[in-house]
N, C-alpha and C positions, 0 to 999 in steps of 0.2 A: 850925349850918348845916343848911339844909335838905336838901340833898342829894338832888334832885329831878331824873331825867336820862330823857327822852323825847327822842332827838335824832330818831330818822326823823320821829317828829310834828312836832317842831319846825322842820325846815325845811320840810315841807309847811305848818304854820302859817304862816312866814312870806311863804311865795308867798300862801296862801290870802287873809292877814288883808287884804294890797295888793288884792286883786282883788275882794272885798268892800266895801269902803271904797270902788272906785271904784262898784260898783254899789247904793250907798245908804248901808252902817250908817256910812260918814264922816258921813251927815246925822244917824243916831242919835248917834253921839257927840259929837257940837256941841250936840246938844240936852241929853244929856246932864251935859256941865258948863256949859253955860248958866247966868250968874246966881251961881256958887260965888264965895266972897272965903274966908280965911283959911284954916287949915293942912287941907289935902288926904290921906287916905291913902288910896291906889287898894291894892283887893286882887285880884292876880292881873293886872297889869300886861304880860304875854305881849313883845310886843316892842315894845312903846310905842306903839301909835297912836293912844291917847287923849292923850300928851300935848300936842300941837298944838292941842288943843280947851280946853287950860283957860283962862278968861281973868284979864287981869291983875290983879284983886283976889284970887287965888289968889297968900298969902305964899309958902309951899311944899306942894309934892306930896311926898309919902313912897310910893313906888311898891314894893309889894311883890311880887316873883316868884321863886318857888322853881326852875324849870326853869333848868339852865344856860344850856344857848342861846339861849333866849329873853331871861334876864337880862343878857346880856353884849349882844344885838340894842336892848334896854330902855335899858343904858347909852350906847349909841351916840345913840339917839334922844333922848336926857337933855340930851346935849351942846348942843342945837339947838334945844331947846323956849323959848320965849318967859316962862316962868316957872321958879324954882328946881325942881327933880326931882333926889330923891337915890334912885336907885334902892337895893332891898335885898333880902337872903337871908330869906325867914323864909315860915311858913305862914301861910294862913286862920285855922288854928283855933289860933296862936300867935300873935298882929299882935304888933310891936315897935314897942309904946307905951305911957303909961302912961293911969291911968284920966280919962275926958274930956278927952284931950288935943288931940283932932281936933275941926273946925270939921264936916267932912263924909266920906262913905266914899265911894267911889265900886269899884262892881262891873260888868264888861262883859263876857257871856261868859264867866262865872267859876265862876258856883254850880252850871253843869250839873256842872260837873269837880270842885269839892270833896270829900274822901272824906267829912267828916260836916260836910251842910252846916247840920244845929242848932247847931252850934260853934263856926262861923262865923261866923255870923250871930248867935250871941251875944257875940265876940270882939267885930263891929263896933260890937257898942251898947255893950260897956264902953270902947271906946277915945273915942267920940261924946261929946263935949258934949252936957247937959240941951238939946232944942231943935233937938241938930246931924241933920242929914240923910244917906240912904242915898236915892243915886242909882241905878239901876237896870235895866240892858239885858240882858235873859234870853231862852234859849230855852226852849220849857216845854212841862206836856203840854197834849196836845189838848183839846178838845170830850169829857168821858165818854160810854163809850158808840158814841165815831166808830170809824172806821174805823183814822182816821190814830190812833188811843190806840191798837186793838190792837197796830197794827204799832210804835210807839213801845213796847209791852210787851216785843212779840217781838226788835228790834233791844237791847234794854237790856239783857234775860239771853243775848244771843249773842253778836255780832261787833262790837256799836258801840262800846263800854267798849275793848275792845282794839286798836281803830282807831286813835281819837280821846283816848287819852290819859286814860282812868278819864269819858269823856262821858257823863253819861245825859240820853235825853232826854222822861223820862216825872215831873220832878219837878214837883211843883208847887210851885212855887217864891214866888207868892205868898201861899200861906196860911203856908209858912216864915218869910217875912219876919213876917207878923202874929204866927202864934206868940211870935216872937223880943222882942215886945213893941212894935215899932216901930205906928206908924199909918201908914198910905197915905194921904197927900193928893191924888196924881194916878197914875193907870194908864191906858195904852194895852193893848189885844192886837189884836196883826195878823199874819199871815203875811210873811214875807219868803222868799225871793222873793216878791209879793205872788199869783203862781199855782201856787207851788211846792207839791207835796205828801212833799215829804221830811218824815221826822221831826223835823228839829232847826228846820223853817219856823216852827212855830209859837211866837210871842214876846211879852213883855211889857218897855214902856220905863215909867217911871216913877219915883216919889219919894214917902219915907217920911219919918215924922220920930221921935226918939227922943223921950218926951215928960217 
């Protein structure tokens, strides 16, 4: 068990994640499982509102989330998805599966919050089929050297970690995924809000493949 218990964040998450979704990232996450067919595991599954976006050649979602509230939020939204969703207890840098047993990963909002996101991200390419894909909707750092990087420095060693539930928002999150051995076949970066100068605006959607 993972034993994972952020409950102020977590019902702030899930007012937040609704209000969000009405103001765009529901269109990231349609794009995001776009195209997927066979065994699914989402890591970091929060309260399910990716799963309304998988379509039907997706056999099963293995959705994993360690937060209570969020997991039990996750269960509910399970009942109602249009494909099999077996929600589950377990970490990132633990996934409950065996080696290349998933079709594809799917991460949304996840790798800023991982405590070590190389283990993660190597968790997902041993569970990956030769071939299988890592889907990808992050917030990340800035532009080096901007503005918005300092201040993404300055919120990460101060108030934003303890806000948002272990958040950082100064990773680079795409050379991580390369590191991890994956290939990027497709990358976006765009701010969301698209004039927002918050720290966590700046983001990358995309898809890797395990080769």
């Amino acid at each position: 068990m993972a034993a994972v218990s952020h409950p102020v964040f977590a019902r702030f998450y899930e007012r937040l994640s609704v209000a969000m979704d009405r103001a765009g990232t529901a269109e990231f996450r349609r794009d995001l499982a776009a195209g997927l067919s066979g065994r699914v595991i989402e890591i970091g599954a929060g309260n399910g509102r990716m799963f309304s976006h998988y379509p039907l050649g997706v056999t099963e979602v293995v959705a994993v989330e360690p937060e209570r509230r969020l997991r039990a939020a996750a269960q509910r939204a399970a009942s109602t998805a249009r494909v099999p969703v077996t929600v589950v207890d377990g970490l990132a840098e633990a996934l409950p599966g065996g080696d290349g047993e998933f079709d594809a990963a799917v991460v949304a909002l996840v790798l800023c919050t991982v405590p070590d996101q190389a283990s993660a991200l190597a968790e997902a390419r041993r569970v990956l089929r030769p071939g299988g894909e890592v889907r990808f909707f992050e917030h990340v750092a800035a532009e080096r050297h901007s503005r918005l990087r300092r201040a993404q420095r300055l919120v990460d060693a101060t108030v934003w970690p303890s806000l948002f539930a272990g958040c950082h928002t100064n990773r680079d999150t795409v050379a991580a995924i390369e590191a991890a051995g994956f290939v990027i076949e497709e990358l976006r970066r765009f701010r969301f809000p698209a004039t927002s100068n918050s720290p966590s605006s700046p983001c990358v959607h995309g898809r890797a493949i395990k080769p």
